[in-house]
N, C-alpha and C positions, 0 to 999 in steps of 0.2 A: 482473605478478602482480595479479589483482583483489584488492582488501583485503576483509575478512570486512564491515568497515562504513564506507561513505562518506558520511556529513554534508558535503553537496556546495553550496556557493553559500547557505547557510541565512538568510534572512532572518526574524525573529520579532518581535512588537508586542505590548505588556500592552496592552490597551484602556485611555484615556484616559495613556498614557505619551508622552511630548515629546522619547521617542528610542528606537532599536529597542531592545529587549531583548536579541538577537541580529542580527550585520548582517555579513551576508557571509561568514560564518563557514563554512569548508573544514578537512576534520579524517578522514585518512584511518585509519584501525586494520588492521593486517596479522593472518593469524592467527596465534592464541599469542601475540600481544603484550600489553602491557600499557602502557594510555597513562594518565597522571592530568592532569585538568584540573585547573589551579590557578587559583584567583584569587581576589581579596578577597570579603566580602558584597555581595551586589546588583550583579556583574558578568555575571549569563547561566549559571553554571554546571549549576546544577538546571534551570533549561529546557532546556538543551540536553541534558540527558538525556530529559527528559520527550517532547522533541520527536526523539528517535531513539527512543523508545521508543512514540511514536506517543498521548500522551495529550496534546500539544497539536499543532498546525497551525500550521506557519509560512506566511508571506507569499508566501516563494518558496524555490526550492533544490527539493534532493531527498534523497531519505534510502534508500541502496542497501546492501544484505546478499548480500555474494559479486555483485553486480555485477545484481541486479533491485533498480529500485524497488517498497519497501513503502509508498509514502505515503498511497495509499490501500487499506493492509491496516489494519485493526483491530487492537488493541495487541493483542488474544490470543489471533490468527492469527499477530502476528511472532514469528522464530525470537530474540529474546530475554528476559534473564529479569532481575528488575531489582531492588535491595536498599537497602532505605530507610536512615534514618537510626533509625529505631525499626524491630523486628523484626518486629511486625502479623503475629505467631503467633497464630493460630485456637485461642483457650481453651479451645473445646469436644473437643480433639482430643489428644492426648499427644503427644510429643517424635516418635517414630516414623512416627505418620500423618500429621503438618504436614510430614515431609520427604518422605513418600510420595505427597500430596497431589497434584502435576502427574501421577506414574505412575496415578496412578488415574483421572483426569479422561482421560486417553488408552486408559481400557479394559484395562488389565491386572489382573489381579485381586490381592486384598489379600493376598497370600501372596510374588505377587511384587514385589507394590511395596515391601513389609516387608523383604523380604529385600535387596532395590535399594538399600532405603534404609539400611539396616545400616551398607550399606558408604559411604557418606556421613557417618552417625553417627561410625563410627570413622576415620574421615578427622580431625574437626574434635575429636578426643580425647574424644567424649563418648562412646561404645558403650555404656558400663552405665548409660543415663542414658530410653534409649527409653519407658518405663511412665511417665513423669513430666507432670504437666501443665504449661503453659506460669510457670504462678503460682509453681513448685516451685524454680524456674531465677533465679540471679542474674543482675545484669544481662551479664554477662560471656559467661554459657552461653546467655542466650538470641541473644546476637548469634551466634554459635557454630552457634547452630540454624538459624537463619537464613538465613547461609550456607552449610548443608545445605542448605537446604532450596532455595536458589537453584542450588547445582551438580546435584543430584537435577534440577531442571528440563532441563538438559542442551540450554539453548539458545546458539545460534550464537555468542552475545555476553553477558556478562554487563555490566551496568550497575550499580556503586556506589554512592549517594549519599552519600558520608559517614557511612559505617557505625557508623564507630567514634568518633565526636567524644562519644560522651556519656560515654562511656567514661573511664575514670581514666587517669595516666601510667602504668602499672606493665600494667593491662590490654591499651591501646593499644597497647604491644609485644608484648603475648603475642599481639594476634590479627594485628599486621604478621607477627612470626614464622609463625604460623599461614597466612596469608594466601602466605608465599613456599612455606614445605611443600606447600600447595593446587595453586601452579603447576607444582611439579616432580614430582606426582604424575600432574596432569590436562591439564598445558597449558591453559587455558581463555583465550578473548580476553577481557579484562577493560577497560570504561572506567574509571576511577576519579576522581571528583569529591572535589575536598578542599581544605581552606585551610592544609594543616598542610606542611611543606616536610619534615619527617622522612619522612609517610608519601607523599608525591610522588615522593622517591627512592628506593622500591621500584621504578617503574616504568621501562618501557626509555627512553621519551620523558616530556616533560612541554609541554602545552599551556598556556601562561599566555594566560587572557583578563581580558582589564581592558574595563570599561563594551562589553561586548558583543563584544570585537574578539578573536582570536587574535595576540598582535604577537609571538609568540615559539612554535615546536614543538621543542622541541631535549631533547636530554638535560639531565639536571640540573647535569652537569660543566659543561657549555657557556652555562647559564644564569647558575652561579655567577661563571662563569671571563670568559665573553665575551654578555653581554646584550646584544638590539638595541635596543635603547629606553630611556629614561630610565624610562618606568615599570615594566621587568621587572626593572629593577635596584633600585627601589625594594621592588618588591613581593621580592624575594630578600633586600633587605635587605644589611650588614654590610660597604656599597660606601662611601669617600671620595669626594667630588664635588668636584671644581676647573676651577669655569668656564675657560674660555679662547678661544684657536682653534688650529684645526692649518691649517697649511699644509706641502703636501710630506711627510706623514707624519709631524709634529712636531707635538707641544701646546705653545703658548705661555701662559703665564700669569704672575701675578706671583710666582709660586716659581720661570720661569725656563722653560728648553726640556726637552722630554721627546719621546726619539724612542720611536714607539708601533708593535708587531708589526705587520707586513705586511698581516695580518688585520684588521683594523679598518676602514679604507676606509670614514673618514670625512675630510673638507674642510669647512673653515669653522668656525664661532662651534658648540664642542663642551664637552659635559663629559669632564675625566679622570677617569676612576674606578681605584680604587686600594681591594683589600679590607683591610681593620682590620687582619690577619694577617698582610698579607706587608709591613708600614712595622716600622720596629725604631725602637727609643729608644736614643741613645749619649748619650758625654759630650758639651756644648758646644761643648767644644772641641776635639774630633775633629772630622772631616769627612764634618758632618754634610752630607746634602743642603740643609737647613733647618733654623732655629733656632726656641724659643718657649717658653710659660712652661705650664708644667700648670694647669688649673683645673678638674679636676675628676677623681675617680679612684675607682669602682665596680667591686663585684662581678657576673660575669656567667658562671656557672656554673664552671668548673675555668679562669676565667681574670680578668682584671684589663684594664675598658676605659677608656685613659687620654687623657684630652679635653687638646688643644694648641692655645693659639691661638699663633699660627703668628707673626714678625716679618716684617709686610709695610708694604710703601710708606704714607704717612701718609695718600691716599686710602682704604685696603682694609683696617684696622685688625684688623677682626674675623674673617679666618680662620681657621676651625678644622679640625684632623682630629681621630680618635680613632683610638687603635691599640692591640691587644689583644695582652697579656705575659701570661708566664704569674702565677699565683696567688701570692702573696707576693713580687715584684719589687717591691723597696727604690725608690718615687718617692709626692711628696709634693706635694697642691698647692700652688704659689707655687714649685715648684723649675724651674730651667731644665734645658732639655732638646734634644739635637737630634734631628733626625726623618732617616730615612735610606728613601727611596724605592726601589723595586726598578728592575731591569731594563727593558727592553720588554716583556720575558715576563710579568710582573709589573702590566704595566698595560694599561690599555683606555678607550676613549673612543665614547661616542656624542654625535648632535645633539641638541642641547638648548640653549636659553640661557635662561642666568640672569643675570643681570647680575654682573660683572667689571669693577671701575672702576681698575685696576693700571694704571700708564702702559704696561708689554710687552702688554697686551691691546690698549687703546687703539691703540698703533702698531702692531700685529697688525692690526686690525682695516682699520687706515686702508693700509696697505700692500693688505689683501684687495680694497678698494672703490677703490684706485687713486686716491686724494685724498693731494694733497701739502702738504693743511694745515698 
């Protein structure tokens, strides 16, 4: 199936930059999907709209709509339509005509683009709002309009840029909600650029790019659940890391052996990762997987994240995890505590090393390199 848009091989450069902006970047969109790029500040994300959208020129690649190169089409010849971060509604124009505004430029006349756009209007719950000038509209409605005014365009692809970051919390879900109503009305292929991980998992996929790269396209389940890389699991956030290595499908570390799902197919000097939510806190002296002293214990919205440093070998003193109970769970810094690990299901491991100075690392290690020191 050709996808509606292929960002194929993308290479891109800021003048005077000491690394690509974008580098190699492959990113296909289906129609009617919905994909959000994620990734921190000053990883490529807004260019990489800008450069699907034909206001910057990359290096190399190619940039294809339903399967022809636009790269040398002029951005307002391409079949896309594209939504900043600020609304850059036309003041001189009321609510109706800035969403009428592409039906006009295409020759239809103002009776029918009014009426076009009507239905636009009350798509995005404003209808009785059309006579209004842009000045009139809070910040809420005019993003609202906005995105009228961008479905009205009625191109192949819409383009996001973080629409709604300026936005309040309470806002910000009214225009996600609003933004899934939109799909189930019009189907529209949507990129979506964002740093927000609420509004990422509206979408079917999610692209994480870090300093230029794509290292991860997966659903959001799969990014939480199973990340390729140490930095997608940083950038997700709310993962334990416990250096080690695997051998034969096992983590070794100084907390001991952990057989790891099938899926993982990683070998060698890795981190475990282990999310905050699925470790539990028992008595001591139950059996616990591990044992350790709480030292520190915060609130983090409807729950309670409780910092362990761990009892390990007199080399590795200082590990810690944090594991998240719920809200009022009776524990105190300086209490003891055991920590109880899940399943294989439960866990996941990528390459990365950090340093691990436990003696089962160490002989991990030295078993891996075949030295019988």
């Amino acid at each position: 199936m050709t996808a509606a848009l292929h960002l194929s091989s993308i290479t891109h450069w800021h003048p005077g930059g000491d690394q690509p902006t974008l580098a190699d970047v492959d990113l296909e969109v289906q129609e009617g999907e919905m994909i959000a790029v994620l990734g921190p500040s000053g990883s490529g994300k807004t260019t990489l709209l800008r450069v699907a959208a034909g206001l910057e020129r990359p290096e190399s690649g190619d940039v294809r709509l339903a399967g022809t190169s636009v790269l040398d089409v002029p951005p307002e010849r391409r079949d896309l339509t594209m939504m900043f971060q600020k609304p850059h509604l036309f003041p001189h124009l009321n609510v109706l005509d800035n969403i009428a505004f592409a039906d006009r430029l295409r020759g239809r006349s103002r009776s029918q683009s009014r009426t076009a756009a009507q239905r636009y209007l009350d798509l995005v719950h404003l209808g009785d709002l059309g006579r209004r000038r842009p000045r009139q509209l809070s910040g809420g409605q005019e993003q609202r309009v906005a995105l009228a005014r961008a479905l009205a365009a009625s191109g192949r692809v819409m383009l996001l840029d973080e629409p709604f970051s300026a936005l309040d919390t309470g806002l910000r879900t009214s225009m996600h909600q609003l933004l899934v109503e939109v799909r189930a009305a019009l189907d529209p292929t949507i990129v979506l650029v964002t740093h927000d991980l609420d509004e990422a998992g509206l979408a079917e996929r999610v692209a994480v790019l870090v300093e230029g790269r794509i290292e991860q396209c997966d659903t959001i389940s799969a990014l939480y659940t199973a990340p390729k890389t140490v930095a997608v699991a940083r950038l997700l956030g709310g993962f334990n890391e416990l250096p080690g290595i695997v051998e034969s499908g096992v983590h070794h570390s100084g907390l001991g052996a952990f057989v790891l799902p099938a899926a993982a197919h990683v070998e060698g000097i890795a981190l475990l990762l282990v999310r905050k939510e699925r470790l539990a806190l028992v008595d001591p002296e139950a059996a616990a997987t591990v044992t350790g002293r709480v030292v520190e214990v915060r609130q983090s919205g409807p729950h309670q994240n409780v910092v362990v440093e761990l009892d390990r070998p007199p080399a590795d003193r200082r590990a810690r995890v944090e594991v998240e109970v719920r809200l009022g769970t009776a524990v105190r810094p300086g209490s003891r505590v055991g920590v109880v690990l899940p399943g294989p299901e439960g866990l996941w491991a990528v390459s990365g090393h950090v340093p691990d100075h436990s003696p089962q690392t160490q002989e991990a290690r030295r078993r891996q390199s075949g030295s019988r020191l």
